[in-house]
C-alpha positions in Angstrom: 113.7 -9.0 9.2 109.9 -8.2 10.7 109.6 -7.2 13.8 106.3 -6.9 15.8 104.8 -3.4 17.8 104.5 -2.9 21.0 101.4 -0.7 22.7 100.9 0.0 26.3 98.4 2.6 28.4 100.2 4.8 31.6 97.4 5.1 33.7 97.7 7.4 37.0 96.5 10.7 39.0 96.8 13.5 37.5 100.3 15.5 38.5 101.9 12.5 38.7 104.2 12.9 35.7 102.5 10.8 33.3 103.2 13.7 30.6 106.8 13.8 31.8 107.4 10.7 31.1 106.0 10.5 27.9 108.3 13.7 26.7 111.5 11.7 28.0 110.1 8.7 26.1 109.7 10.9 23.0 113.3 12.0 23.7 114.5 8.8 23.7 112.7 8.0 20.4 114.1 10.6 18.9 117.9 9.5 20.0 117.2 6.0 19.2 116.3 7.3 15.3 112.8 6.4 15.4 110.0 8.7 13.3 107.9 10.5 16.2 103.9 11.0 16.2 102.8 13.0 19.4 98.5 12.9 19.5 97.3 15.0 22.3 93.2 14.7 23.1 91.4 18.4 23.7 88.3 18.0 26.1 87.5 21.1 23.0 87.6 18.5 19.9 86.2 15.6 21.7 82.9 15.5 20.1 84.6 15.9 16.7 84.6 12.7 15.0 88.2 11.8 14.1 89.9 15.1 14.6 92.4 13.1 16.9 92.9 10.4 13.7 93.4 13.4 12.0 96.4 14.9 14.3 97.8 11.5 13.8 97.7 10.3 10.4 97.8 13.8 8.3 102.1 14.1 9.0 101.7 10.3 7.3 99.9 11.5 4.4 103.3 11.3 1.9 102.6 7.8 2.1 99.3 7.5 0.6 100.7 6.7 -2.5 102.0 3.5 -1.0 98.5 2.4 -0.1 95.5 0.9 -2.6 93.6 3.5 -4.2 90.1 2.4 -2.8 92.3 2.7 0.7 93.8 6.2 0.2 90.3 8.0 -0.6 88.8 6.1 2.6 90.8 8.1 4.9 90.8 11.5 2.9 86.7 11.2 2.9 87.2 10.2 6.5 89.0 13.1 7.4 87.1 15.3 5.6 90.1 15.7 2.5 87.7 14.6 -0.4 84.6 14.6 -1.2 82.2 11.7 -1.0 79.8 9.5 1.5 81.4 8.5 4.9 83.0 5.3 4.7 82.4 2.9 7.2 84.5 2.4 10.2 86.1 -0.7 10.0 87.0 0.6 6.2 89.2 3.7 7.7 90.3 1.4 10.7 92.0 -0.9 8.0 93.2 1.9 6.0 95.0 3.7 9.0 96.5 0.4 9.7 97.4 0.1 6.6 98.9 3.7 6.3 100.8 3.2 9.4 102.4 0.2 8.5 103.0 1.6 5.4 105.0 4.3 6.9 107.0 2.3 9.5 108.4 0.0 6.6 110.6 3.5 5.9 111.5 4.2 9.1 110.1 3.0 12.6 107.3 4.4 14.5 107.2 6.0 17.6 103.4 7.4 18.4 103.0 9.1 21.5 99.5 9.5 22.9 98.5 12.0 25.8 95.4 12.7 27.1 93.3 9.7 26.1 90.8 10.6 28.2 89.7 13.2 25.9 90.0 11.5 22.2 86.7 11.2 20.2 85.0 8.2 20.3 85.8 8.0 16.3 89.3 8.3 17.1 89.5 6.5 20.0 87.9 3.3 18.4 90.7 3.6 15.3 93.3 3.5 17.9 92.1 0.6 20.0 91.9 -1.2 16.7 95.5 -0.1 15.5 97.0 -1.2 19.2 95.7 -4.9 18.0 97.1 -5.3 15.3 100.8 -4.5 15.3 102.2 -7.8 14.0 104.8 -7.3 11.7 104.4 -3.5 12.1 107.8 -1.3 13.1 105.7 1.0 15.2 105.5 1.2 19.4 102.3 3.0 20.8 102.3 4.8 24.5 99.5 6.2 24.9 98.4 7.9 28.6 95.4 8.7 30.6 94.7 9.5 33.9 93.7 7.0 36.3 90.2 5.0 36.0 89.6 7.2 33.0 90.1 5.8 29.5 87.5 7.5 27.7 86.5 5.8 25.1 89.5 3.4 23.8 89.4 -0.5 24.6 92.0 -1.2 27.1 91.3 -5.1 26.5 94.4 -6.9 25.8 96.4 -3.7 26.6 99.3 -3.5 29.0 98.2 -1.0 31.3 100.7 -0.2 34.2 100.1 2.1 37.1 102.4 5.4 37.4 102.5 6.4 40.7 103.4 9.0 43.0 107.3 9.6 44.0 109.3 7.3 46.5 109.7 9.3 49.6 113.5 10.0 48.8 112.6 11.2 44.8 109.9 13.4 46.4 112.9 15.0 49.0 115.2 14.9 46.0 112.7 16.8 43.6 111.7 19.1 46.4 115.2 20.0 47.0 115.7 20.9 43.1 113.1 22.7 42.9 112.7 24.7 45.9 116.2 25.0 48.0 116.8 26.5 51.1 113.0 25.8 52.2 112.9 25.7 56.4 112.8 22.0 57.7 109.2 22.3 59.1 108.2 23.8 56.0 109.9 21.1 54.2 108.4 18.1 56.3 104.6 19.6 55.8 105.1 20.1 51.9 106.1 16.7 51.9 103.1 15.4 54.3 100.6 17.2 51.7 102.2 16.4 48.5 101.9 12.6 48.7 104.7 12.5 46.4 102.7 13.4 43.5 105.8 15.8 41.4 103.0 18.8 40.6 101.8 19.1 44.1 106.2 19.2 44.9 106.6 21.6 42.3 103.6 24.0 43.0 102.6 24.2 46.6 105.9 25.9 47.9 105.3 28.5 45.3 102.1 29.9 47.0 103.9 30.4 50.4 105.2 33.6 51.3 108.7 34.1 51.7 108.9 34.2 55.4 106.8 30.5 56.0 109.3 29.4 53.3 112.0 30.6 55.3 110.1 29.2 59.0 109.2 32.7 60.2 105.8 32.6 59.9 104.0 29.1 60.6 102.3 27.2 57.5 98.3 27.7 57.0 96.0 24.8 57.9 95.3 24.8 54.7 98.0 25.5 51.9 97.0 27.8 49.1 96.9 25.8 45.6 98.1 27.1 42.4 95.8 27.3 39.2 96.9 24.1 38.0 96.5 22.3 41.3 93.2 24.1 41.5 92.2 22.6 37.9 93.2 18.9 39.5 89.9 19.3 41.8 87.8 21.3 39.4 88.3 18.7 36.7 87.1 16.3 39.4 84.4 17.9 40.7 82.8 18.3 37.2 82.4 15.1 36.3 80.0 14.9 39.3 76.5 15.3 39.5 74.3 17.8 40.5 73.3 16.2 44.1 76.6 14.7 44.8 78.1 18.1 44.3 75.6 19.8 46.5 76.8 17.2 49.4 80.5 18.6 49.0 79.5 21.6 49.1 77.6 21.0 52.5 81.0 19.3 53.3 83.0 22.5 52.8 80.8 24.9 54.6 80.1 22.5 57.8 84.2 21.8 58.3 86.0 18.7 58.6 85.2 17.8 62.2 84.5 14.4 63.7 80.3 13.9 63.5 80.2 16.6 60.5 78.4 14.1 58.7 75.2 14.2 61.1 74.7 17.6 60.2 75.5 17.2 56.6 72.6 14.2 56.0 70.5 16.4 58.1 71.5 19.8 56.0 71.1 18.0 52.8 67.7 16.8 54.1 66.4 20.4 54.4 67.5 21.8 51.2 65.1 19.6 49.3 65.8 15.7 47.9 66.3 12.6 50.2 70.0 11.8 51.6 71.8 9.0 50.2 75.0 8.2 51.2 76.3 6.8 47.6 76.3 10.8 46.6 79.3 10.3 48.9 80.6 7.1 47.5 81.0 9.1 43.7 83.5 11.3 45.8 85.2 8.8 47.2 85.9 7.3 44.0 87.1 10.1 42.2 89.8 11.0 45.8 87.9 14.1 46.3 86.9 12.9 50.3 87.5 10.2 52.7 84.5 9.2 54.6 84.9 7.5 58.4 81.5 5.8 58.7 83.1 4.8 62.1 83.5 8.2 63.4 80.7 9.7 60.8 83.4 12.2 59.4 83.9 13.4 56.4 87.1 14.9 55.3 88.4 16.4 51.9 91.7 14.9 50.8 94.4 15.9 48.0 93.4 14.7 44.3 96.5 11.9 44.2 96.2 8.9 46.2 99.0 6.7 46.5 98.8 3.6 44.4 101.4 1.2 44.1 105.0 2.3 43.0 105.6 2.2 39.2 109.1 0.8 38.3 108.2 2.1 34.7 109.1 5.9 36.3 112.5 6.9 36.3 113.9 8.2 39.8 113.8 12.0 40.5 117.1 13.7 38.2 117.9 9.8 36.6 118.0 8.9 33.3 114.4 7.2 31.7 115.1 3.6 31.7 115.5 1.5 28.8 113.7 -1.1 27.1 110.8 1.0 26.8 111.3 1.0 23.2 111.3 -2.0 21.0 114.8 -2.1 18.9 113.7 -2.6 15.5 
């Protein structure tokens, strides 16, 4: 009996445990019997064209011999494996379709995608054409990226649910785990600045000293951040452009007071181009500030909003839930 594949996008901040999930997913798989493909995209390969196709269909290549001659040699001259002109896409598209299926007629498929954000555009365009035609194939796809970012794969047609950050009792439970014993105003501030996103939970209490842990010594205004927190923003704050990273800048050095952004337009204005307030809006979009036109205040904020609560997520210490995986 056929059964049809299933492919779906986590989409969500970044610390919010989209890679956490997809490891107890995998784990699952695994348990369940099914074959396991992990793909994860490197910012490093992305202008590769199809090294990502490659981390996912070379561990398939015993089935070649399953597939048509002409269909073989199109994805070993795609990935570089033979010798000959560069086929055209929808040739190796139909050809990794055809491998896949190929393989999950032996045993079903369970490809797990991290990173999407950083697949090639090659790659990326294979796998939005794979996750559209999974009739009759034995193979479930769930893939991840982080939020408002899906590179360059098609989300059309795509199930695409939201992850988001921890229920406030998960984020006391996970807190607890992690980091016992912590002093109850040390406790409540940790879990004022983490927003329930799990990294911020996990990391933050680390870079306190032992006696604001213990409620000796009062909590900076500003906690410390570990690297990876510090990679969160930095990731962030590259993707902007010159001038609107010039006007966070200015935002840093003038402080987060009410009527900072007076001086700011005004600062900005001195040190060369025009103001305009969309340099602002590109930060804003990215959770890097909050701007009160109101109050004309600008104010840096934590890289994880809150966006709705994800039933997909499994509570903090539970079990992953079932049905993620189709039962072939």
């Amino acid at each position: 009996m056929e059964h049809d594949g299933t492919a779906l996008l986590l989409q969500g901040d970044p610390g919010v445990g989209k890679t956490v999930l997809l490891d107890a997913l995998a784990a699952r798989a695994r348990a369940d019997g099914l074959r396991l493909l992990r793909l994860v995209g490197v910012e490093s390969e992305q202008a590769l064209a199809f090294s990502a196709l490659h981390q996912l269909l070379y561990p398939l290549f015993g089935h070649l011999a399953k597939l048509p001659s002409f269909q073989s040699r199109v994805l070993e001259q795609a990935l570089s494996l033979r010798e000959g002109q560069a086929p055209g896409r929808f040739a190796i598209s139909a050809a990794a379709l055809a491998l896949v299926q190929a393989a999950s007629d032996e045993l079903p498929l369970a490809v797990v995608v991290d990173d999407v954000h950083w697949i090639d555009r090659s790659s990326a365009e294979v796998l939005t054409f794979l996750t559209r035609r999974l009739e009759g194939c034995r193979a479930a796809f769930v893939m991840a990226a982080r939020a408002k970012g899906n590179g360059f794969l098609d989300t059309t047609g795509l199930r695409v649910p939201d992850i988001g950050p921890l229920a406030p009792a998960d984020a006391l439970t996970l807190l607890d785990d992690r980091h016992p014993g912590l002093a109850e105003p040390a406790r409540r501030r940790l879990l004022q600045e983490a927003e329930g996103n799990p990294l911020a939970l996990v990391e933050l209490p680390g870079q306190l000293t032992t006696a604001q842990r213990n409620g000796i010594e009062a909590l900076p205004a500003n906690l410390p951040l570990s690297s990876r927190l510090e990679s969160v923003f930095a990731d962030r704050f590259r993707a902007l452009t010159p001038p609107a990273r010039l006007a966070l800048l200015l935002t840093a050095l003038d402080g987060q007071r009410p009527g900072n952004l007076r001086d700011i337009r005004a600062a900005a204005a001195q040190a060369g181009p025009e103001w305009d307030d969309g340099l602002l809006e590109a930060g804003e979009r990215i959770g890097l500030i909050r701007v009160d036109h109101l109050a004309e205040q600008i104010t840096f904020r934590h890289p994880w909003p809150a966006p709705a609560w994800c039933t997909c997520l499994p509570a903090a210490g539970a079990e992953p839930r079932t049905g993620c995986w189709p039962r072939f």
